[in-house]
Each structure stands twice: as structure tokens, then as C-alpha cells.
N, C-alpha and C positions, 0 to 999 in steps of 0.2 A: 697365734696362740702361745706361744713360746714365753713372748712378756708378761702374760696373766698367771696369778698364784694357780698352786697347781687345782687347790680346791673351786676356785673360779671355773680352770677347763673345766673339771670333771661333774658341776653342775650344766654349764652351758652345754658340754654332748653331752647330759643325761636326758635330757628336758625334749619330748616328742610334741610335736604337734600336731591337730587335723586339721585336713580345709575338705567342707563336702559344697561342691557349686550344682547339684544336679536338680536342685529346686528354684534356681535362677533361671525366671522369666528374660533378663535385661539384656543375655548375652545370645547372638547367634551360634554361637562356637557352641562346643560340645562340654559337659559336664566333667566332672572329676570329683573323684571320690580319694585322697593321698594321705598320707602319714606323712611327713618329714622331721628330721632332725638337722641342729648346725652337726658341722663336721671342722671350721675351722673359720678362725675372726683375727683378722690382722689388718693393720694401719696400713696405710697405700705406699707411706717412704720409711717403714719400720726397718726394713735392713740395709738403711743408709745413715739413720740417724740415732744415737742412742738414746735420745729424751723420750723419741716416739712412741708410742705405746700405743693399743689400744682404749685404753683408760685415759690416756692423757694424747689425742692425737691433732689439737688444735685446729685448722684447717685443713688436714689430711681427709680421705675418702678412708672408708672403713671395707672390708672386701669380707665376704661374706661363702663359701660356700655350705651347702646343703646337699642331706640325698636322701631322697625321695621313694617311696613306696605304694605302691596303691594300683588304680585304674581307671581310664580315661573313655570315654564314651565316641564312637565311633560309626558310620555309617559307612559303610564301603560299597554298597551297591543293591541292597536289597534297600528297602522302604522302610526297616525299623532299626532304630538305635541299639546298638549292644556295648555292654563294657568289656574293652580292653584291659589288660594286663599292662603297665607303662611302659616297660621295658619290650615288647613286644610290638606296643602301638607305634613306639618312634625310631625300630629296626631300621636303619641303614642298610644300604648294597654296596661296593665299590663299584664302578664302572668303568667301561674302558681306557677313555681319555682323564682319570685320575681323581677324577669328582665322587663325590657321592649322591647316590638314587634310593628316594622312598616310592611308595606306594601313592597314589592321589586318594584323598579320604575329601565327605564332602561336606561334612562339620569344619576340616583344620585347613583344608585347600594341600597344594602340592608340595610343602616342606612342613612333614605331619610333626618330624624331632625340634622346629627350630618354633613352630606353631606352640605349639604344646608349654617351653620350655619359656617363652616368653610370656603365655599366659599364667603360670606357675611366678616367676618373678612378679609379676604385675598384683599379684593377689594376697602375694605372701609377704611381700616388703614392709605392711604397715605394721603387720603382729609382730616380725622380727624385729622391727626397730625399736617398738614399744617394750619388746621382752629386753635386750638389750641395753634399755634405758635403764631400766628398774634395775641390772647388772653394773650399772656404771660407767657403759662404754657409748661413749656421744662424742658428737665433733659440732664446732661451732658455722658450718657448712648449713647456708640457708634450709637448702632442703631437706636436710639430716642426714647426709652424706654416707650412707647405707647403701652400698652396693652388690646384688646378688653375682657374683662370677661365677664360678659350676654348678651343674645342677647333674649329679649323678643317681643313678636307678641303686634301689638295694634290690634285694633278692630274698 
């Protein structure tokens, strides 16, 4: 974000988004209901090179983080679906031997934070890209070389 005018940041994090999936026949997984915003767009070799930019990043990948708001649908044991809170649904534990433990949910299966967080990339990448276009900021990367890296909870 550093190489865009300042008026560019300050539209790109102004600019919110929704995604509602809970009328989605197609998917097994569980619905969502989110808000999110960009948080931060920067070229993949921007602080190695000073041409690079995200406006100008030729065949560079574009890196993308977002944070996320809202709530995710859930089944944990009883027979009916409820919405979760996001930040709540994909709570970690630490564990003994250094790893981390969630909960088994039976919409997301056994890694409810890493389920969840890939289903959110996968849904969100084409509006992103598309908004980001219409900003200026493209790479000539067959596949449009938009990539989501963090996905952090607001509050």
C-alpha cells in the first residue's frame, strides 16, 4: 500500500463488502453471512525493486489481505444448523505437543479455522479482483495473479 497515492489507499480501505452463501444449494459446507474490507495490496517483489508497484507490477503476484466480519453456520451436534459469530467458529486451543486444536464441526470437518478461511478466499477472489481492476491494479499473470494472504476477524 505504501506505493499507491494516498487517495487510492484511502478509497481501497474505505470500500466494504458482502458475501451472503446461505441460499446456496450447490455447496455441502455451511453458509456465511460476512462483511469484509481490503486492509492492505502490495506487489509480491515490491520491496526488492523500485519499478514495482502495485499499479505497475508486470508479472508479479499481487498479495492481498482482508478482515472479515460476520457469521458462519455451523452444526456441532445437535440436528439443526445455527449461526456462528466468525471469530468464535474458528477459535483455536493450543495443545500440548505445540500444535493447535479446534472443535470437530460437521458442516467444516476437523480444521473448522483453516475450512472456513479457504472457503472465504475461494468466494471472495473474483469480486476482489474485479474491484481492483476498475482501481488500476492488474498484473499480466494468466490467471490475474490476485492472491488472498490473511484473512483476519474484526470485532
Amino acid at each position: 500500500m505504501r506505493k499507491l497515492p494516498i487517495t487510492l489507499q484511502r478509497i481501497i480501505k474505505k470500500k466494504r463488502f458482502s458475501l451472503n452463501t446461505l441460499k446456496q444449494e450447490a455447496t455441502w459446507r455451511g453458509g456465511m453471512k460476512i462483511d469484509y474490507r481490503i486492509t492492505m495490496v502490495q506487489a509480491a517483489n515490491e520491496k526488492y525493486y523500485d519499478w514495482i508497484s502495485p499499479t505497475n507490477s508486470e508479472y508479479n503476484e499481487i498479495y492481498i489481505n482482508i478482515k472479515v466480519k460476520g457469521a458462519v453456520e455451523m452444526k456441532m451436534g445437535n440436528n439443526y444448523k445455527q449461526m456462528v459469530e466468525i471469530g468464535r467458529a474458528t477459535k483455536t486451543t493450543k495443545n500440548y505437543w505445540g500444535g493447535y486444536d479446534t472443535k470437530y464441526d460437521y458442516l467444516w470437518g476437523s480444521q473448522v479455522n483453516k475450512a472456513v478461511r479457504s472457503e472465504i478466499r475461494s468466494k471472495v477472489k473474483s469480486k476482489v479482483k474485479n474491484y481492483l481492476k476498475l482501481m488500476g491494479i492488474t498484473t499480466k499473470i494468466w490467471d490475474g495473479g490476485i492472491k488472498i494472504k490473511n484473512i483476519s476477524w474484526e470485532k
